[in-house]
C-alpha positions as CSV (number, residue, x, y, z in Angstrom):
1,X,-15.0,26.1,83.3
2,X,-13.6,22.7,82.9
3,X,-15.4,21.3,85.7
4,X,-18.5,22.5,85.2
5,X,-19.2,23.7,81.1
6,X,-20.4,21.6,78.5
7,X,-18.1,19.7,75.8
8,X,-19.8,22.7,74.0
9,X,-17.3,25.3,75.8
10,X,-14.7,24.1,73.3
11,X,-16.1,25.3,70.5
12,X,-16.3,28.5,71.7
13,X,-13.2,29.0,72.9
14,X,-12.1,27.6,69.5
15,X,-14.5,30.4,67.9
16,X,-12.7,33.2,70.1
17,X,-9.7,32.5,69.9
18,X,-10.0,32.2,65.8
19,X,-12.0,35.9,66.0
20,X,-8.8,37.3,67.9
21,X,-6.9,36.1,65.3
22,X,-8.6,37.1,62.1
23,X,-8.8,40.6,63.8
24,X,-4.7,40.5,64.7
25,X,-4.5,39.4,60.9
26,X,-6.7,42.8,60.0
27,X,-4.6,45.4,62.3
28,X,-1.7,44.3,60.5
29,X,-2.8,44.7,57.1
30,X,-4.1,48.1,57.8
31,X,-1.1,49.4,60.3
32,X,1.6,46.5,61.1
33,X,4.9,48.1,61.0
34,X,7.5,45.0,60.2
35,X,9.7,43.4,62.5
36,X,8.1,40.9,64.2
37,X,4.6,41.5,62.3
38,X,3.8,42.0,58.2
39,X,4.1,45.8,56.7
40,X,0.8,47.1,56.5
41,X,-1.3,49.6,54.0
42,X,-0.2,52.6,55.9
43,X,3.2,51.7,56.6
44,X,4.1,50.6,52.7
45,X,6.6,53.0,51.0
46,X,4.9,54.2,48.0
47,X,1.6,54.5,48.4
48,X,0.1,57.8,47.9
49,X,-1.2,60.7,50.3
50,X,-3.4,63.7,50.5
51,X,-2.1,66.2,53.1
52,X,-4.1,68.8,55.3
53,X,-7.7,68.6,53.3
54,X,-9.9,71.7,54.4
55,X,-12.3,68.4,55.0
56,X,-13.2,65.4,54.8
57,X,-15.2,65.6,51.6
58,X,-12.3,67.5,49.6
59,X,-10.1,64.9,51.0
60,X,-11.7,61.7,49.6
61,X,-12.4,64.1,46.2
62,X,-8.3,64.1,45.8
63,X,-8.0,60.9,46.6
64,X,-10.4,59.8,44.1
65,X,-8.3,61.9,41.7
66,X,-5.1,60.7,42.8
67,X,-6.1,57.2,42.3
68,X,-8.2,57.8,38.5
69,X,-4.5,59.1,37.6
70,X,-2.9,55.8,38.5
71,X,-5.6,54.1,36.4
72,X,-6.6,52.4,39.4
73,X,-9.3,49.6,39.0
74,X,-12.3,49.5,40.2
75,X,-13.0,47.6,43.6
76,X,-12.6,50.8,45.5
77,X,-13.5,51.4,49.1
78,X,-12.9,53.7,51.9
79,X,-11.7,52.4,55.6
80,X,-11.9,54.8,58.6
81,X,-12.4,54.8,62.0
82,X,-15.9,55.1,64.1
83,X,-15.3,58.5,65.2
84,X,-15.1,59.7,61.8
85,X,-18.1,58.5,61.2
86,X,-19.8,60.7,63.6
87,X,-18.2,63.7,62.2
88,X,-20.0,63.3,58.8
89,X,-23.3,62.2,60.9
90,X,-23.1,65.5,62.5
91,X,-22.4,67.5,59.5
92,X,-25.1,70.2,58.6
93,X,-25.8,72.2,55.3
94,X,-26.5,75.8,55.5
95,X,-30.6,75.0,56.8
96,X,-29.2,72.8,59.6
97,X,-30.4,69.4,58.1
98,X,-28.2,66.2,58.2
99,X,-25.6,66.6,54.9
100,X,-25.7,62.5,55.2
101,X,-23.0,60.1,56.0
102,X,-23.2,59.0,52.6
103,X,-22.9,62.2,51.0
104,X,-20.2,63.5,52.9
105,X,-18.2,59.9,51.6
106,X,-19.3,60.9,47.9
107,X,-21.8,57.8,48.2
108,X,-18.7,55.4,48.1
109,X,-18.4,51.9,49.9
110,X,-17.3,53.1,53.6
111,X,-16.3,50.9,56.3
112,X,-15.6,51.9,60.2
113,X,-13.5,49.8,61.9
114,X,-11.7,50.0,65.3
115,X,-8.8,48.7,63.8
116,X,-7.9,51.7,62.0
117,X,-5.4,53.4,64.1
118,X,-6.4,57.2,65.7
119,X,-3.4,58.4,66.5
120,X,-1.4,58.6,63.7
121,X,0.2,61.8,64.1
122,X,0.6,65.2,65.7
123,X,1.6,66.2,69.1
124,X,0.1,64.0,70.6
125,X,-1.0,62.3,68.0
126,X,-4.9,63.1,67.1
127,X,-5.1,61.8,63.8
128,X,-7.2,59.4,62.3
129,X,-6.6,56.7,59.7
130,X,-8.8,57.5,56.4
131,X,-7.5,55.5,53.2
132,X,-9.2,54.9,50.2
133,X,-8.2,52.3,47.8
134,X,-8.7,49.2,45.7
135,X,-8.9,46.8,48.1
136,X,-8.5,44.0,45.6
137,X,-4.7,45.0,45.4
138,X,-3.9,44.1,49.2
139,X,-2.5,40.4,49.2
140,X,-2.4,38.4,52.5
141,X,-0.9,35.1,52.6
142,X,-1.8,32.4,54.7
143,X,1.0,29.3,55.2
144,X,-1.4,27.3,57.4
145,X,-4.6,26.9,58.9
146,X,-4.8,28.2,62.3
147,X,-3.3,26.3,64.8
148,X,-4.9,25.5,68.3
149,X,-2.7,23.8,70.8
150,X,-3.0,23.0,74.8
151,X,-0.2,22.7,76.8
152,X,-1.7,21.0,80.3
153,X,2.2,21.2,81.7
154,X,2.5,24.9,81.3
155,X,3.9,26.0,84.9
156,X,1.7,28.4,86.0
157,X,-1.5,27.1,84.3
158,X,-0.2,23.9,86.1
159,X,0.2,24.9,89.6
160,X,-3.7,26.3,89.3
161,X,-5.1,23.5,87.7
162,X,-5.8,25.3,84.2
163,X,-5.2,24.2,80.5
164,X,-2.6,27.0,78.8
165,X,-4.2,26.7,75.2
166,X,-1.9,28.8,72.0
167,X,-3.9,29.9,69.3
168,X,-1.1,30.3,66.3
169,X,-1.3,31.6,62.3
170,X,1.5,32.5,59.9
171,X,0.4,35.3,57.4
172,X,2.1,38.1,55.9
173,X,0.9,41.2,53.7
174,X,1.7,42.8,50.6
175,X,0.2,45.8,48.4
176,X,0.6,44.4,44.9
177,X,-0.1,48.2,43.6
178,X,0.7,50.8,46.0
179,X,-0.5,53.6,43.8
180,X,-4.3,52.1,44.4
181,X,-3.9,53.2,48.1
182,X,-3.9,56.9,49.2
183,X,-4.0,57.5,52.7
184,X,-5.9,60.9,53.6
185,X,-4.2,62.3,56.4
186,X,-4.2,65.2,59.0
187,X,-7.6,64.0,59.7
188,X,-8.8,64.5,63.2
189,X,-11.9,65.0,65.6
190,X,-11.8,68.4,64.7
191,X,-12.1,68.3,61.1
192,X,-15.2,69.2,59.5
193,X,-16.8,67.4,57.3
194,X,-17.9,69.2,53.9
195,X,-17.3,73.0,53.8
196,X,-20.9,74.7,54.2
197,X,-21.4,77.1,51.3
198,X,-21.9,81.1,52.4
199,X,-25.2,81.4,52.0
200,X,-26.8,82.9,48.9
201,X,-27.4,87.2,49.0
202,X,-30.4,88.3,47.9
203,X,-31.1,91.9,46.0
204,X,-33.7,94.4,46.0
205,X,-35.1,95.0,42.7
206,X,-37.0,98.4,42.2
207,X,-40.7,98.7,40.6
């Protein structure tokens, strides 16, 4: 690549290296466990929870309930996973028409992202992350702008003739109100979506 690309070919590898970055930054705010990376949403003491929903649509309906008790404002949003989102495009009312993935997410901003984490729990794990929240209450600090470096003497780039190039940011996280964030869980593959009503019985009435 350095013998033969454009000057262009910097850029890029500028651009990718950034986008690896900004989507390290988002894994951590969701998930990041401490340590040697920032306490994310779901691993923050304190926030609340809604256990075992008979589905999806109950679930977000408690959440919503959990969070209007904690006067929560209102920049509210729901983050899932992709697979998730084909268990509400699959759901079916009693005719066998699409319920709607809107619907089933009580017509509330939803986002899919692989960086929600699908194996939260269980044995093995098989659950999904689903949190709903004010979004606006999740803080993340940035000290400095990202920082590209190339190290030319790195040994084993060296001895191939490549260019060893770090791509660096410090950032942390923090949930300002941890009441605005309830994470649904027990939610899996296998949960349905909205519980289909029995359909309606019908009666005979005499002349």
């Amino acid at each position: 690549m350095l013998l033969q690309a454009s000057p262009d070919v910097e850029g890029l590898l500028r651009q990718m290296l950034a986008r690896n970055i900004a989507l390290t930054i988002d894994r951590a705010a969701i998930r990041g466990g401490g340590s040697n990376e920032p306490v994310g949403v779901l691993a923050t003491s304190g926030i609340q929870t809604v256990t075992s929903p008979a589905s999806i649509f109950e679930g977000i309906a408690e959440a919503v309930a959990k969070a209007d008790a904690e006067n929560v404002g209102g920049s509210r949003a729901i983050l899932t996973t992709p697979e998730i989102r084909k268990i509400a495009a699959l759901a079916m009312d009693i005719t066998n028409r699409p319920i709607g993935v809107a619907t089933v997410f009580h017509n509330l901003p939803t986002t899919f992202s692989n960086q929600v984490p699908k194996i939260l729990g269980g044995s093995p794990g098989t659950e999904h992350g689903l949190i709903y929240a004010d979004w606006s209450e999740l803080l993340i600090g940035i000290w400095s702008e990202i920082d590209i470096l190339e190290n030319p003497f790195e040994s084993t780039a060296y001895s191939k003739g490549n260019v060893s190039i770090r791509a660096m940011a410090t950032v942390d996280v923090a949930v300002r109100h941890k009441k605005a964030f309830v994470s649904i869980e027990d939610v899996t593959t296998s949960t349905i979506a909205m519980p289909v009503p029995a359909p309606i019985g019908t009666e005979e009435v005499g002349a």
